[in-house]
C-alpha positions in Angstrom: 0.0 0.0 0.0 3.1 2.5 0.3 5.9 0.9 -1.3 4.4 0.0 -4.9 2.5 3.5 -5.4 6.4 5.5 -4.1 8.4 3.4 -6.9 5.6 4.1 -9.6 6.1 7.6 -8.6 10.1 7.8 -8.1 10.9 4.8 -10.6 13.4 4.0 -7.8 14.3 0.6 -7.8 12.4 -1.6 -4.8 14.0 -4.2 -3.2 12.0 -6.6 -0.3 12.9 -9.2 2.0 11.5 -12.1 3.1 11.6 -13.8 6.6 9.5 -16.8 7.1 5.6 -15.8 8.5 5.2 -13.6 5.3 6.1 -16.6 2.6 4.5 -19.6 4.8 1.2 -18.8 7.5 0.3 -15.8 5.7 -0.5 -16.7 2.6 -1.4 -20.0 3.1 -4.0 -19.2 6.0 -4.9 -15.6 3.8 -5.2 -15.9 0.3 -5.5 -12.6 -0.8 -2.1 -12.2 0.3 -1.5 -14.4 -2.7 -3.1 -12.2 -5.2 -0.9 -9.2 -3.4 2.3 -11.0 -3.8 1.9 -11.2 -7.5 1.2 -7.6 -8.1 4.3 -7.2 -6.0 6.7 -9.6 -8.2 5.5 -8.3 -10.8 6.7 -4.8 -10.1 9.7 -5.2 -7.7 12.7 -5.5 -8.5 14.7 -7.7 -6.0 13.5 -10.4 -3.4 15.6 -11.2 -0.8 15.2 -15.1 1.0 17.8 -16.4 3.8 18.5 -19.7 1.6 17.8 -22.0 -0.5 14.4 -23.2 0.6 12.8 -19.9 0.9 13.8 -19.2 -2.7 12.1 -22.1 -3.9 9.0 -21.3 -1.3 8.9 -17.8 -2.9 9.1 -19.2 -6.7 5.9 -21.4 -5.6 4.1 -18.5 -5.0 5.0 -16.6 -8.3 8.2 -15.1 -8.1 10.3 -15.3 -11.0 14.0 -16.9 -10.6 15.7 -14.1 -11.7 14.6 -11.8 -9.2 15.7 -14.3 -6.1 18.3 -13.2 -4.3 19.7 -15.4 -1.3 21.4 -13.6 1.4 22.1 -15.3 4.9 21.3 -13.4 8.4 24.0 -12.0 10.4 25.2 -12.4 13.5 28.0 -10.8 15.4 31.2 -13.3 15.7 33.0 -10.8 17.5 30.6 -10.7 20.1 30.8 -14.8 20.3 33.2 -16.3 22.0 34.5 -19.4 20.2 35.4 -22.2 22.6 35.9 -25.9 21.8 34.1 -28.4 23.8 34.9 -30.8 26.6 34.0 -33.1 29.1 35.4 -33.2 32.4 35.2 -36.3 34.9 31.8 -36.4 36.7 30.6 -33.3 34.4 26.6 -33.7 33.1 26.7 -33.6 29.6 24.7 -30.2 29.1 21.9 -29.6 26.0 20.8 -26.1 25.8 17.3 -25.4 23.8 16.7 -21.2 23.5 13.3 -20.6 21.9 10.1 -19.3 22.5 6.9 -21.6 23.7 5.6 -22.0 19.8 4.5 -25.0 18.2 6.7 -24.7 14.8 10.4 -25.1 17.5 9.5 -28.6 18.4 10.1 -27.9 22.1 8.0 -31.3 23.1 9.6 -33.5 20.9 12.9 -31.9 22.7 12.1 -33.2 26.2 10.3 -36.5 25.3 13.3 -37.5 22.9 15.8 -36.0 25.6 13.6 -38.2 28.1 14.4 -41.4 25.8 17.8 -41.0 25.3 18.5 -40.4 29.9 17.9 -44.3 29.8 21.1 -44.9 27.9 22.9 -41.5 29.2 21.8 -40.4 32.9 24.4 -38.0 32.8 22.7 -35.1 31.0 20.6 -32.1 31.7 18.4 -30.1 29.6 18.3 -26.2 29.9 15.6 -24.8 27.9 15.8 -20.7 27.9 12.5 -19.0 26.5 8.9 -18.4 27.7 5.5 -17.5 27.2 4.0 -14.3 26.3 1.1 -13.2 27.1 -0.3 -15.4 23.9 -2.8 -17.7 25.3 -1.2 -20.8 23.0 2.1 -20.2 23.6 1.0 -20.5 27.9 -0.4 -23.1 26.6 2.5 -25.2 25.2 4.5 -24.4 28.2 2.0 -25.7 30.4 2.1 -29.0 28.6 6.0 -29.0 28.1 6.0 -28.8 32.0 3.6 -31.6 32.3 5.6 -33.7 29.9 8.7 -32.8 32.6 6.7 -34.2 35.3 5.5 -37.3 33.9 8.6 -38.6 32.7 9.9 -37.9 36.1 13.0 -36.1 34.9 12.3 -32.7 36.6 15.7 -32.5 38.1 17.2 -32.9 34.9 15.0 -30.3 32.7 15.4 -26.6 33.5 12.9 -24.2 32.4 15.5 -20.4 32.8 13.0 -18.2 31.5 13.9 -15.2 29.5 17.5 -14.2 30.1 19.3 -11.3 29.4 21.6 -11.8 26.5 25.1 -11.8 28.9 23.4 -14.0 30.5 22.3 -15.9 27.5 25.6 -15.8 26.0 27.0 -17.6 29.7 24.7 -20.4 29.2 25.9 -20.9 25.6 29.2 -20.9 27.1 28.6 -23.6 29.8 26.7 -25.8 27.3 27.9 -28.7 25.7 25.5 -29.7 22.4 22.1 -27.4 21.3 19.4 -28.8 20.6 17.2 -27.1 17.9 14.2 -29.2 16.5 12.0 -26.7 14.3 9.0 -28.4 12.9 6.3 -27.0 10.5 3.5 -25.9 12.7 -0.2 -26.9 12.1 -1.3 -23.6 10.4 1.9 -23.0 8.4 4.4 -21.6 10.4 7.8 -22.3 9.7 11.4 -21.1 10.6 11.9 -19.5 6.8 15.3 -19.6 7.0 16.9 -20.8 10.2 17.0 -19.3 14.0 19.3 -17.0 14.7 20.0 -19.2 18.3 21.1 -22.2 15.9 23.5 -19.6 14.0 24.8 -17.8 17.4 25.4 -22.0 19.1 27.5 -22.6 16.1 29.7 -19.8 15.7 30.5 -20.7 20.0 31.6 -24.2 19.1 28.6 -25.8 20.3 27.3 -29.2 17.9 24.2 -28.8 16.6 21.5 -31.1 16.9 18.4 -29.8 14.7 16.2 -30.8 11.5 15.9 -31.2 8.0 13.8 -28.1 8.1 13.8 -25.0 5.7 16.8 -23.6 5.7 18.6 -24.8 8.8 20.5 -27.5 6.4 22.5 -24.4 4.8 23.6 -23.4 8.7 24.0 -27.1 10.0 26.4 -28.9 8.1 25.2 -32.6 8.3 27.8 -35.0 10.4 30.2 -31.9 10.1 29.3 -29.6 12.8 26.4 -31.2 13.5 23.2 -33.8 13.2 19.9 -33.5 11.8 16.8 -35.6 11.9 13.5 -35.6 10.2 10.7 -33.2 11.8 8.8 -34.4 14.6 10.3 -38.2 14.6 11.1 -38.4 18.5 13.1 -41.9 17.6 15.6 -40.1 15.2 16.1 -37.5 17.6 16.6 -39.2 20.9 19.2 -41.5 18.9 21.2 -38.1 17.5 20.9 -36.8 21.3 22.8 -40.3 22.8 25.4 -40.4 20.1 26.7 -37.0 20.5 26.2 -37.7 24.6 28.2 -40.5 24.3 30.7 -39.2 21.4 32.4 -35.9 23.3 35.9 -36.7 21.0 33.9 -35.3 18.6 32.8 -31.6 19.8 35.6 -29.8 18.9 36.0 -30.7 15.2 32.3 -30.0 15.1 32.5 -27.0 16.7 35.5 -25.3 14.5 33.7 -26.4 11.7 30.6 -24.9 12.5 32.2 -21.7 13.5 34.3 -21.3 10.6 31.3 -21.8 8.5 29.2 -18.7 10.4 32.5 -16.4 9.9 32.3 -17.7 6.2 28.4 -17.1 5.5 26.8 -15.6 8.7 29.0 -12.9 9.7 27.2 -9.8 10.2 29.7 -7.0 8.6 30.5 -9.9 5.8 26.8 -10.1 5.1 27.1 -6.4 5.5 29.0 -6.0 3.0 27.2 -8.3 0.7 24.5 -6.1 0.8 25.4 -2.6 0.4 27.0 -4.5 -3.3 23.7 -5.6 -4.0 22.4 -2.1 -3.4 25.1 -0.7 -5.6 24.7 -3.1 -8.1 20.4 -2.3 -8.3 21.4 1.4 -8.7 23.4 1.3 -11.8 27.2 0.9 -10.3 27.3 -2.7 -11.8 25.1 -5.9 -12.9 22.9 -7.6 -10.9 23.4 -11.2 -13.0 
């Protein structure tokens, strides 16, 4: 409603970005959205998508090819501390989980696969930062995540922190061992998009990854390199991805330069930056787009 009738007017060249919501829930559960969206390719110029699958995501809802442009969120990797990972005698094996309480981060399957794989590995402990807002559902999903706690009887092994302040954050990431990340595609739609941002930040501190085949968290976890991903909801796959890297610690630290390398490579904030202001440049008439 404003961006479309200022380029007719300017002819200024109109770039738009994509995130997740806006490409899955919205137009699926809002069709007219649909009808929007291709008045909008139609007359933008550039689309920008986090990865691969949102390209293809936005090319199912009528975008053509050649105005898809991938470009990767940014984190800060100076802000990160990189530090490998290791076990010392009697230490619990610690999973960290950061998310909010919504259905499409798989936070049950979490604690009921994390539940199977205790009988094989006692020695863990599950700290899961995030909460509810004041969303009815999400209180709701909490609710039954601490129910799920109780009945397995594993209470004093699952810690619900809460929202935490991001130093505070960053100290749990620090303390942590593996992350666990299983995003699932919600009933009404709702997906990741891209990837979280808490998957991107665990990497680039060393931590392995333990995630799903879901949008496009295969472009940040690199399968059996710095890190193992299962299919969506299947609480089997996931307990058994949990108990190997429990049981494999010999293994953190190659996982964990190798996921952080790959961050400074594609996720770096002032790289992607940088990647950006080109694109910009290039849209403007300083160089080609192709």
């Amino acid at each position: 409603r404003i961006a479309l009738p200022v380029k007719r007017i300017t002819h200024l060249p109109l770039i738009t970005t994509f995130y997740g919501y806006d490409m899955s829930s919205l137009p699926q559960n809002h069709p007219v959205w649909r009808e929007r969206y291709k008045v909008l390719f139609r007359e933008g110029d550039i689309f920008l998508c986090e990865g691969p699958h949102m390209a293809h995501q936005l090319e199912l809802l009528g975008c053509t090819p050649d105005k898809i442009r991938v470009h990767h969120l940014g984190v800060d990797v100076k802000r990160i501390e990189f530090i490998p990972r290791t076990l010392r005698s009697g230490e619990p094996v610690r999973l960290l989980l950061a998310a909010s309480f919504t259905e499409k981060k798989g936070i049950p399957y979490a604690i009921e696969a994390f539940a199977k794989a205790l009988e094989k590995h006692p020695n863990m402990e599950l700290r899961i930062i995030g909460d509810a807002s004041n969303n009815t559902k999400q209180q709701g999903l909490l609710r039954y995540c601490q129910r799920l706690v109780m009945e397995a009887k594993i209470s004093d092994k699952v810690f619900f922190l809460g929202y935490l302040p991001y130093p505070d954050y960053v100290r749990e990431l620090q303390s942590a061992h593996l992350f666990l990340a299983p995003s699932v595609t919600a009933a009404d739609g709702d997906v990741e998009g891209g990837a979280p941002v808490a998957i991107i930040e665990a990497s680039a501190a060393g931590l392995p990854i333990i995630s799903t085949w879901h949008c496009d968290i295969p472009s940040v976890v690199l399968h059996e390199r710095s890190g193992l991903l299962v299919k969506e909801r299947d609480i089997e796959q996931l307990a058994a991805a949990i108990s190997h890297l429990a049981a494999s610690p010999q293994q953190w630290t190659k996982m964990g330069h190798v996921g952080r390398r790959h961050v400074e490579l594609e996720y770096s904030a002032s790289r992607q930056s940088e990647r950006l202001e080109e694109l910009y440049a290039q849209l403007i008439g300083y160089g080609s787009i192709e």
